[in-house]
BAKOL-459285 format. One record per atom (N, C-alpha, C, O): residue in one letter; z, y, x. Coordinates in steps of 0.2 Angstrom, whole numbers, plus 5000, padded with zeros to 4 digits. Atoms other than C-alpha are relative to their C-alpha. Layout:
# BAKOL-459285
AZYX/...
This chain:
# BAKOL-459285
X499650034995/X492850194932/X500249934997/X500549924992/X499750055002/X493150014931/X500749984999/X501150015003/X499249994999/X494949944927/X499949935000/X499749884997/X499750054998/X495549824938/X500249944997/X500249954991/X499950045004/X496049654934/X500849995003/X501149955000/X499550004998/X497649674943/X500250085002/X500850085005/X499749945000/X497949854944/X499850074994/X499350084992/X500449965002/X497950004934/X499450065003/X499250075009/X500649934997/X496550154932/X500250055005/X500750085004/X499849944994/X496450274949/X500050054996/X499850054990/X500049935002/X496750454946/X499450014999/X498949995001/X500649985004/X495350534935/X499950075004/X500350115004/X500449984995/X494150634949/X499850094995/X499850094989/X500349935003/X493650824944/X499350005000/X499149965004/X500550015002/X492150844937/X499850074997/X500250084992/X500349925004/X491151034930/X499249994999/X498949955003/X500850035000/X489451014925/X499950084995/X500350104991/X500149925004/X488751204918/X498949994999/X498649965003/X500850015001/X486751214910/X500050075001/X500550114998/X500249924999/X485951374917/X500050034996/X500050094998/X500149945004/X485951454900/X500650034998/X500750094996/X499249975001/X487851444897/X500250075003/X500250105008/X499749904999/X488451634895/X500750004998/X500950004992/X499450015001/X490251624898/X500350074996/X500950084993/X499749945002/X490451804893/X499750014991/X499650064988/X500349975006/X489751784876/X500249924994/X499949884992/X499650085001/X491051624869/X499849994992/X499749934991/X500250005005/X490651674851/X499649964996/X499749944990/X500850045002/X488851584851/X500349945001/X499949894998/X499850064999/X489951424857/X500549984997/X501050014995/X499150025003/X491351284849/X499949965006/X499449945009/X499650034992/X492351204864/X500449944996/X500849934991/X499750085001/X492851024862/X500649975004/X500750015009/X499750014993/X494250954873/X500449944996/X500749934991/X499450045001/X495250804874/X500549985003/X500549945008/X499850014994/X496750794881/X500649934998/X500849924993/X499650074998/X497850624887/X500550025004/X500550085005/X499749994997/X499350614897/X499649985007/X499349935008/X500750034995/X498350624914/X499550065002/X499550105006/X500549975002/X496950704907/X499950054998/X500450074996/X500349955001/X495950844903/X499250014998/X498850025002/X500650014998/X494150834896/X499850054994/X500150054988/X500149975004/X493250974888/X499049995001/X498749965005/X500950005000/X491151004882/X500250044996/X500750054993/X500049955002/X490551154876/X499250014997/X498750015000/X500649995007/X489151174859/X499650045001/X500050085003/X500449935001/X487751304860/X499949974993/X499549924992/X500450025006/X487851324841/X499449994998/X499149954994/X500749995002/X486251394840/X499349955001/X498849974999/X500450054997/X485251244849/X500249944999/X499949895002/X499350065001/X486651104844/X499949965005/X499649905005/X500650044994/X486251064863/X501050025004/X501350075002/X499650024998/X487951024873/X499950055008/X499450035012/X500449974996/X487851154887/X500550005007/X500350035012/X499750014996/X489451124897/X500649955001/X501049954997/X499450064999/X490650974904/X500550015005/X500450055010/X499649984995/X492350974912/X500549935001/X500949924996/X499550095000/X493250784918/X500850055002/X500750075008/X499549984995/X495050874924/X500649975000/X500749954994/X499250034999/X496850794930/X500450034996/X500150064992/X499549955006/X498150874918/X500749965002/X500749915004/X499450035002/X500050834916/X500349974993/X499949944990/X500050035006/X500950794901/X499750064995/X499550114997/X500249965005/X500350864884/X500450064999/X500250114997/X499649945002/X501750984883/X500050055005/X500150115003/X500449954997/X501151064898/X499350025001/X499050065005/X500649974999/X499651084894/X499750074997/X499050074997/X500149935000/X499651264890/X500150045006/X499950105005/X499849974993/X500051314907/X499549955003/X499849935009/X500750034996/X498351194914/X499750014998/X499249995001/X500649975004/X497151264901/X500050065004/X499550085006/X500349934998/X497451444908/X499450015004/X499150065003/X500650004996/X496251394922/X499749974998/X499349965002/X500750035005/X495051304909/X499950054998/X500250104997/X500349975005/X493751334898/X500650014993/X500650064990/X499549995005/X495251294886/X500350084999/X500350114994/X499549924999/X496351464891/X499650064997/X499950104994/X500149935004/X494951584886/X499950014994/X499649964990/X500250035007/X494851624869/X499450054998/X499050075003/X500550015002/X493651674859/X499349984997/X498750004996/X500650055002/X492651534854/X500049994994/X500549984990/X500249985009/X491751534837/X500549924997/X500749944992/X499650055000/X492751354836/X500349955004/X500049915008/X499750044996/X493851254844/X500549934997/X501049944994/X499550045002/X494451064841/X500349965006/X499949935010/X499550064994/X495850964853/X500249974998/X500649974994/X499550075003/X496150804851/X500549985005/X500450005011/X499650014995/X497550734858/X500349925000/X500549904995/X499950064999/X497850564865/X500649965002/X501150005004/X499550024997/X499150454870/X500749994994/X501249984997/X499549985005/X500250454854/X499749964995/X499149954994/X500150025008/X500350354836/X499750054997/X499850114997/X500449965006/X499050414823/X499749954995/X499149944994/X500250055006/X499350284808/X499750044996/X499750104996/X500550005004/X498050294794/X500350014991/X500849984988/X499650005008/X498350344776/X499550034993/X499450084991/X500449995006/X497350334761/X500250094997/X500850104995/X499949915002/X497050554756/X500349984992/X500850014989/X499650005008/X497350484738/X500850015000/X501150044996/X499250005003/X499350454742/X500350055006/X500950055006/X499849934998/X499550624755/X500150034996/X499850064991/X499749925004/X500650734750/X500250065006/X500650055011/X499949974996/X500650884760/X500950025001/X501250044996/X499449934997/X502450964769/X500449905001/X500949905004/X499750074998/X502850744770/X499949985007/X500349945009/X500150044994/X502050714788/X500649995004/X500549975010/X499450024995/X503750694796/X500349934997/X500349885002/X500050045003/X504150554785/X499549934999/X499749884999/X500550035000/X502550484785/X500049975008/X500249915009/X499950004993/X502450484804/X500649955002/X500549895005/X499450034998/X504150424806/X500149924999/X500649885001/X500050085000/X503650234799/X499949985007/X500049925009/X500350044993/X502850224817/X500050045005/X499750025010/X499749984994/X503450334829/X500850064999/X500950084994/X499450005000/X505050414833/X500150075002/X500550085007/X500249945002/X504750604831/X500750045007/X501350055006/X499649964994/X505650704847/X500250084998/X499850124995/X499949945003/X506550874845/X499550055000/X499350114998/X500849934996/X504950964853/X499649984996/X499150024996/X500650045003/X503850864842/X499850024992/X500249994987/X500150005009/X503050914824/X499549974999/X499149955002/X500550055005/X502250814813/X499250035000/X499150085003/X500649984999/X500450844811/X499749954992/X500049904988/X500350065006/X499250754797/X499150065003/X498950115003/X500949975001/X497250784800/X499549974994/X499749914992/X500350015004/X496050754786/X499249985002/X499050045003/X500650034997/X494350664792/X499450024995/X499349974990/X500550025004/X492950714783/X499449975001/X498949985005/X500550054996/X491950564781/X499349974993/X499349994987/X500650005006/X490250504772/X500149974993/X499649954990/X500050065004/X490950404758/X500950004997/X501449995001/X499650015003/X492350414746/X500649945003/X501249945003/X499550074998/X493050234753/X500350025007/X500749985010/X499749994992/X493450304769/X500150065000/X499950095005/X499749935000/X494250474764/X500849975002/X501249944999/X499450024996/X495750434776/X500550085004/X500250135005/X499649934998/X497250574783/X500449955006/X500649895005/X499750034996/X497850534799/X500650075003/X500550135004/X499449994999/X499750564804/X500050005007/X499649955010/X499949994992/X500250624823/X500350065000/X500450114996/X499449954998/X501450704834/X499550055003/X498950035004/X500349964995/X501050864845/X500650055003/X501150074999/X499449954996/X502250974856/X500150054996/X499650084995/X499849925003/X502851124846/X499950035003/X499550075000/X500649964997/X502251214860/X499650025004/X499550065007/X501049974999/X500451184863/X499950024992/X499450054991/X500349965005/X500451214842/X500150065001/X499650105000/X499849934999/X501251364845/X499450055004/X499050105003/X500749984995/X499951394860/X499450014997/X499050064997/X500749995004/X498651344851/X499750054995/X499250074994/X500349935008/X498751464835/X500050065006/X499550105005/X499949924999/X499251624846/X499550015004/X499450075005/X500350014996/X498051594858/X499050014996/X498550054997/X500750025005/X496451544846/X499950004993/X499449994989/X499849965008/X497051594831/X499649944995/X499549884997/X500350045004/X496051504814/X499549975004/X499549925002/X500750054997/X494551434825/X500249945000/X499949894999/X500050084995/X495551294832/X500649944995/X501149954991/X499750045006/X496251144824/X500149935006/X499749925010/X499650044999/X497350994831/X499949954996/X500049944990/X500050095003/X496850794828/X500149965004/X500349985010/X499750064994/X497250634837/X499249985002/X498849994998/X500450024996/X496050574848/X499549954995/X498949944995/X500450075002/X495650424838/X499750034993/X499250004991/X500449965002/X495050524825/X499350044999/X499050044994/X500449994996/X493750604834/X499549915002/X498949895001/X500450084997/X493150424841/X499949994990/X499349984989/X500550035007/X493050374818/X499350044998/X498850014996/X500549965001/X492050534816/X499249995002/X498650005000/X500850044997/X490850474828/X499549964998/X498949964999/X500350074999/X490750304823/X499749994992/X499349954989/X500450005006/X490450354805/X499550065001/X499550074995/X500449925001/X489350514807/X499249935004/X498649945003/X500750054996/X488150364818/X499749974994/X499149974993/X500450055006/X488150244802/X499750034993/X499250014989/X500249965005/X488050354789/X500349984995/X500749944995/X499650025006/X488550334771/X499649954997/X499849944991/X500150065000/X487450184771/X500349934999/X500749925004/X499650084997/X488149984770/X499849995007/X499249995009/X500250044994/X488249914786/X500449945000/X501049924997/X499750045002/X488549764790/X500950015006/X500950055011/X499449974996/X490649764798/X499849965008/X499549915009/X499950004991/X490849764817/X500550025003/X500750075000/X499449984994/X492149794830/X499750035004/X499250005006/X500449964995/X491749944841/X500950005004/X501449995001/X499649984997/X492949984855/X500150075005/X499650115006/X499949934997/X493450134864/X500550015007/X500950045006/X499649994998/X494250124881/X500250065006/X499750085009/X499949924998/X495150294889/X500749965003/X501249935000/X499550014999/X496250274902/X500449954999/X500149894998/X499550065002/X497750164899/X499949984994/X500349934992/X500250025007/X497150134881/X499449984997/X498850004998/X500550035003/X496250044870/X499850004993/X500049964989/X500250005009/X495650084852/X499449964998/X498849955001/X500350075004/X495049954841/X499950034994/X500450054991/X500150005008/X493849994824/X499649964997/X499149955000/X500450045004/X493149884812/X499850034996/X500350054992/X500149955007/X492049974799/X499649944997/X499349915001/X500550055006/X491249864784/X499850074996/X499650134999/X500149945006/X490949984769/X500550034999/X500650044993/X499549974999/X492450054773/X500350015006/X500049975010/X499750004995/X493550094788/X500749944999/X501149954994/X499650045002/X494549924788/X500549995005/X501049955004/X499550024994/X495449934806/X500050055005/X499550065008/X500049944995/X495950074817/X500849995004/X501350005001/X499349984997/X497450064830/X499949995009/X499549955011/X499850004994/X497850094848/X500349975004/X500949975004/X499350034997/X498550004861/X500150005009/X499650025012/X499949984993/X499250024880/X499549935003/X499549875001/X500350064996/X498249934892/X500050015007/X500150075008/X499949954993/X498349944911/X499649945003/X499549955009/X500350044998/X497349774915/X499449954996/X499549924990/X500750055004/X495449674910/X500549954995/X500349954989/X499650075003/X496649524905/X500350044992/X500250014987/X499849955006/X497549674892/X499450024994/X499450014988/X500649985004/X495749734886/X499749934996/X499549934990/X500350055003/X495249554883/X500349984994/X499949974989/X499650045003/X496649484874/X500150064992/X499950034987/X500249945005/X496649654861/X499549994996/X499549994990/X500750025004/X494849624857/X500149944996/X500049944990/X500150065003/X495149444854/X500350024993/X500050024987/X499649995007/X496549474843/X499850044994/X499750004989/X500449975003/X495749594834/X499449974996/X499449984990/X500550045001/X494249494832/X500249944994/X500049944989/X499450045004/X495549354825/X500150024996/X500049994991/X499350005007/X496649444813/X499450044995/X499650054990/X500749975005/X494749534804/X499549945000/X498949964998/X500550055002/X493749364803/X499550035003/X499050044999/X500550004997/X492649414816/X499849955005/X500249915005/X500350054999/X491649304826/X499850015007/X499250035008/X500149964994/X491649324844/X499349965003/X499049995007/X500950014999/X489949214847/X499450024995/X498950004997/X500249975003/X489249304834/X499850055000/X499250075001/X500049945005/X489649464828/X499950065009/X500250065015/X500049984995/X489049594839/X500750065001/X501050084997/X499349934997/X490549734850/X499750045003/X499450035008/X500449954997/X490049884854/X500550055004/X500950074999/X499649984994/X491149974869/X499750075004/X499150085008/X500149954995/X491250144877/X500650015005/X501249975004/X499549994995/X492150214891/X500050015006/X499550035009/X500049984994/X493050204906/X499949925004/X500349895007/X500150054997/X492150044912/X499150005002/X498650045001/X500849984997/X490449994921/X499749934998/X500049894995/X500250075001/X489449844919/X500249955005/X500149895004/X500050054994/X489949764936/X500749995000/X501049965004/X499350004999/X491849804932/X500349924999/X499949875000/X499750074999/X493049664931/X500249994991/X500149944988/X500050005008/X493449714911/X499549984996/X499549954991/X500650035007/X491749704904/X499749935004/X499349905000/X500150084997/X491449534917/X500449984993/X500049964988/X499550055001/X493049464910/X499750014989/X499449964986/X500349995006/X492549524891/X499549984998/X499449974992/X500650025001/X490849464893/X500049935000/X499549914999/X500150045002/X491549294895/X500349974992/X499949944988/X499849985007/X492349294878/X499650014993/X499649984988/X500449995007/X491149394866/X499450005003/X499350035009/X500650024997/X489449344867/X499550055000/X499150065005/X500449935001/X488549504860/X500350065002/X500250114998/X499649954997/X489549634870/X499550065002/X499250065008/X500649974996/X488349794873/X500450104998/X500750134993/X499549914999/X488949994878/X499750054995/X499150054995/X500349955004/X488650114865/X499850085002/X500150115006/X499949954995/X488050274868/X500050084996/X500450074991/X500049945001/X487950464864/X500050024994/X499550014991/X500049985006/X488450544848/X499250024996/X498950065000/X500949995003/X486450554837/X500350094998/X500850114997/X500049945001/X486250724833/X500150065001/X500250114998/X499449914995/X486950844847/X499349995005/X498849955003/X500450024996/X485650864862/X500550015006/X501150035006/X499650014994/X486350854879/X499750025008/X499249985010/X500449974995/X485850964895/X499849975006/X500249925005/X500450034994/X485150894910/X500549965005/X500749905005/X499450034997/X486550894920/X500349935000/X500349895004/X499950065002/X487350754910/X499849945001/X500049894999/X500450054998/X486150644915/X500349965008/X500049925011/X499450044995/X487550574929/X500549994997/X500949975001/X499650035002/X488550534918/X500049954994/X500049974988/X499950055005/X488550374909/X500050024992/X500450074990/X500249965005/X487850394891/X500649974996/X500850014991/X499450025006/X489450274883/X500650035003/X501150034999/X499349944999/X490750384891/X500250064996/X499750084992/X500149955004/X491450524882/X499850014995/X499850074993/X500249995007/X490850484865/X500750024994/X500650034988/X499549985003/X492550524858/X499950095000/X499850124995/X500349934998/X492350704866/X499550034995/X499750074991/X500749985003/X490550744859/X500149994994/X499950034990/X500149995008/X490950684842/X500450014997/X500549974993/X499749945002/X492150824839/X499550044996/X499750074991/X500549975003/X490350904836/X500449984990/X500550024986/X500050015010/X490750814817/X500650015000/X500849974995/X499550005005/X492450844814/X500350074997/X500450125001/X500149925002/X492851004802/X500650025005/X500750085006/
């Protein structure tokens, strides 16, 4: 969906996508991905044994605190699944070198940058990434009861990270434990926009509210500014919720000169179906495949 230059994103359309081999009665053989936003709802499902991606689901959702009572009718409600990861969007998840985590602190931690509510527990996820330099723990909230939901429900399989998270995993699991040279990748979902620059390390990860092309550009710029990048130069690589003829990657495209969509996590396979759905969509989602 493109996003307006004067309006926000329309309501997110339902969408099921099923590959003839998915055996819903035998959940074992599968781990189930899912990401959920205020909004949103978006799960895919692994056939471990062919690391071939064998089912998608785009859905409407409410807030995260009810989203135990909107999984019942998803893939999410049933359990069973040999693994299960949810990231969860829409919320602070500052970054924190593993060397200075101390476990039973994420309230503390967290609370430098967001404002922890009585419903609300701390969380910390630990990103395992190719490369010593970028052994990073990320800090977020989650309702007390979808944790709750989530353990009694799926017991040890399933494991709680923030959205953006899942998008570093991706973005390092692509480059590998290689040098590359640093670049600005972008990520946009919904009313938000995350921004990463990885060098030989992860040097920039944050979030920000966006509801207009004018919001997307100006983020990028900035971004681009405050890391000494080089917007006729350096190339931006961009997934999401946008199209080539939208008004965001126009209005971006006057801006940074090497602007190009990125696409599908490398080492998953992807069933047939999926082939209507734009390949730089969803790259957050699918590259849960990498995260423990």
């Amino acid at each position: 969906m493109p996003v307006s230059a004067t309006s926000t994103l329309p309501a997110t359309p339902t969408l099921s996508l099923r590959d003839d081999t998915f055996d819903a009665a035998n959940l074992t053989a599968y781990h189930l991905y899912a990401v959920a936003s205020p909004g949103r709802l978006r799960l895919a499902v692994l056939d471990v044994a062919r690391h071939k991606i064998v089912a998608f689901d785009d859905l409407p959702a409410n807030s995260l605190a009810e989203l135990p009572a909107v999984a019942a009718s998803t893939l999410l409600g049933q359990p069973g699944w040999a693994r299960l990861r949810l990231a969860l969007g829409g919320g602070a998840s500052p970054l924190l070198p593993a060397p200075l985590y101390r476990t039973g602190d994420e309230t503390a931690y967290l609370g430098l940058h967001h404002a922890l509510a009585p419903s609300e527990e701390a969380l910390a996820y630990t990103l395992p990434l190719p490369a010593p330099a970028t052994d990073i723990v990320s800090l977020f909230a989650a309702p007390g009861s979808l944790v709750q939901w989530l353990q009694r429900v799926h017991g040890p399989s399933a494991r709680l990270l923030p959205q953006a998270s899942a998008l570093l995993g991706g973005l390092l699991h692509q480059r590998g434990p290689g040098a590359a040279p640093r670049q600005l990748y972008l990520s946009l979902a919904d009313y938000e926009l995350t921004a990463v620059v990885l060098g030989t390390q992860v040097e920039f990860c944050n979030s920000f509210t966006v509801s207009t092309a004018e919001d997307v550009a100006y983020y990028t710029i900035l971004v681009m500014q405050e890391l000494g990048l080089n917007p006729d130069q350096d190339t931006v690589t961009i997934w999401g919720e946008l199209t080539s003829d939208s008004a965001t990657f126009a209005l971006l495209s006057t801006y940074v000169r090497n602007l190009r969509f990125g696409a599908r996590p490398f080492g998953l396979q992807y069933f047939y179906y999926l082939n209507e759905v734009a390949e730089y969509r969803h790259f957050d989602l699918f590259s849960l495949a990498f995260c423990e």
